[in-house]
C-alpha positions as a Markdown table, in Angstrom:
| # | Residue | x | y | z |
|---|---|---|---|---|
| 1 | Unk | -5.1 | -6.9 | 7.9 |
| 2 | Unk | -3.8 | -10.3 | 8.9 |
| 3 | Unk | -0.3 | -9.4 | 8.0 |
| 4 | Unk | 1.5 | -6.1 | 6.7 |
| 5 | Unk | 4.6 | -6.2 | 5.0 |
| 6 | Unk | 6.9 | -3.3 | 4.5 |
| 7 | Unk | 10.0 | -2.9 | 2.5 |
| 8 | Unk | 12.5 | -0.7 | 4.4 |
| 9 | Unk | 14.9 | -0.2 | 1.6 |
| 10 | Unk | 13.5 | 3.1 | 0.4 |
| 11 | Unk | 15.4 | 7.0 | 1.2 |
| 12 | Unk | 13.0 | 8.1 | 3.7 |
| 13 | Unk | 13.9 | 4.7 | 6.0 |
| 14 | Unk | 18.1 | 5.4 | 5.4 |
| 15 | Unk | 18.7 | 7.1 | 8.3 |
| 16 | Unk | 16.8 | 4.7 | 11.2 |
| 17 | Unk | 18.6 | 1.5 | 13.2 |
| 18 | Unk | 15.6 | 0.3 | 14.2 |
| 19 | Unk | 13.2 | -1.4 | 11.8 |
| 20 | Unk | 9.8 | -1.0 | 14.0 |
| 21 | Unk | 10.8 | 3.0 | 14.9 |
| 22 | Unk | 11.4 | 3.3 | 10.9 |
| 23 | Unk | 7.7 | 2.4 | 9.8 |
| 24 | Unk | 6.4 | 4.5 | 13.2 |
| 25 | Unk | 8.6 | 7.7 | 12.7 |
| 26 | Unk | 9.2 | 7.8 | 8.6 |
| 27 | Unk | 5.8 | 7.8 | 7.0 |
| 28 | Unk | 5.5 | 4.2 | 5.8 |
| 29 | Unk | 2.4 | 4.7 | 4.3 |
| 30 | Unk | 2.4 | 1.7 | 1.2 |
| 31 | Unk | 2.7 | -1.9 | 2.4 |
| 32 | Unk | 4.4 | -4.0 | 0.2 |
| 33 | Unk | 2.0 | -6.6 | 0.7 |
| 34 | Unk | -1.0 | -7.3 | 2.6 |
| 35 | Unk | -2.8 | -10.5 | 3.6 |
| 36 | Unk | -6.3 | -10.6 | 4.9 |
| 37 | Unk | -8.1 | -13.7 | 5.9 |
| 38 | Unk | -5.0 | -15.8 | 4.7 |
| 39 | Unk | -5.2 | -14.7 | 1.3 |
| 40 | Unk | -2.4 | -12.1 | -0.5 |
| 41 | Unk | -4.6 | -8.9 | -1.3 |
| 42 | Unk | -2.1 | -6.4 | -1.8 |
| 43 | Unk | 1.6 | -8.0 | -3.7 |
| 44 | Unk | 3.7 | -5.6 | -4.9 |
| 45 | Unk | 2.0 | -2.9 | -3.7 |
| 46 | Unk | -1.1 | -3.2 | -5.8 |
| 47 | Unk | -4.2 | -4.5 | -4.8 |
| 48 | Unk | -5.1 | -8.0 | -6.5 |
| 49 | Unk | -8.3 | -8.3 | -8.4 |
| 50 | Unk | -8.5 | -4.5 | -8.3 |
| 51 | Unk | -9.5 | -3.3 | -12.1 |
| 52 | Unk | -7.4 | 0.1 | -11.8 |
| 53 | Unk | -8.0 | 1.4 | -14.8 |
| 54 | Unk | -12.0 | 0.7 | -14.6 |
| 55 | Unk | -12.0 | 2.4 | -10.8 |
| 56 | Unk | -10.2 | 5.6 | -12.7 |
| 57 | Unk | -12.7 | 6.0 | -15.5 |
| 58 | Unk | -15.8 | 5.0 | -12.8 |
| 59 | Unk | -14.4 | 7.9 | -10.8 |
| 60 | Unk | -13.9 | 10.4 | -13.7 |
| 61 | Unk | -17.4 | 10.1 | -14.7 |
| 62 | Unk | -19.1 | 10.4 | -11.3 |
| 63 | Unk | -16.6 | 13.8 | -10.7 |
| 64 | Unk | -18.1 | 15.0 | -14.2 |
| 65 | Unk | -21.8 | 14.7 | -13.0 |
| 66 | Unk | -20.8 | 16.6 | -10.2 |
């Protein structure tokens, strides 16, 4: 990634002065938002152009034939 974002405002960040230690030490494992080859992929914490819903039932199917 070009550029991570993280928001620090959540529980498990509380108790931590110091922003870089926070997302090293606390388990920041969501990015807020993520940019890759100067374009936004991830806003919000979903990934743009990603068809959720269709991954989900792809998945389902393939686990099924399994």
């Amino acid at each position: 990634a070009d550029l991570a974002l993280f928001k620090l405002d959540e529980l498990r960040f509380s108790g931590s002065h110091d922003p870089i230690s926070a997302l090293l030490l606390c388990g920041a494992d969501r990015a807020d938002r993520v940019m890759i080859a100067g374009k936004w992929r991830v806003i919000d914490g979903q990934v743009e152009g990603l068809d959720l819903k269709g991954l989900i039932a792809d998945h389902t199917q393939a686990a099924r034939q399994l």
